[in-house]
N, C-alpha and C positions, 0 to 999 in steps of 0.2 A: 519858922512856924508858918507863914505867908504861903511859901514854897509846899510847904506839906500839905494846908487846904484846899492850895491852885492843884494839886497831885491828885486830890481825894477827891475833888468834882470832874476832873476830868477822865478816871476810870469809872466815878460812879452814875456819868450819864449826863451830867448837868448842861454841857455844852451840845447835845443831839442836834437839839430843832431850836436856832438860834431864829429864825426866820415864822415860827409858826407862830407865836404871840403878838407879832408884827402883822401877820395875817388876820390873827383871830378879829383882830381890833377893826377891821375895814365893815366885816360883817354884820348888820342890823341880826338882834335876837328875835328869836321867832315869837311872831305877834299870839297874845292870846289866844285860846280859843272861844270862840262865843259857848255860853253857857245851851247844854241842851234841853231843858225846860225854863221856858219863860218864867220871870219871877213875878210875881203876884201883885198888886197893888196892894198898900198897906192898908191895914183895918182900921177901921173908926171903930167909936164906943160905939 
């Protein structure tokens, strides 16, 4: 059964890009963007 699973990911792609999630990890995610209308101060009574 082992054997048939290791069979079934390796035609259906699973071992491609054994390196790219090793990659993905180095890279900081893209900083926000600033808002493009200023927000208001908030209202009193």
């Amino acid at each position: 059964m082992g054997l048939g699973a290791f069979l079934w990911a390796l035609k259906s792609g699973q071992f491609d890009d054994l390196d790219g999630a090793a990659h993905r990890i180095l890279f900081d995610d893209e900083p926000p963007r600033p808002n493009a209308e200023p927000s208001s101060p908030p209202k009193g009574r």
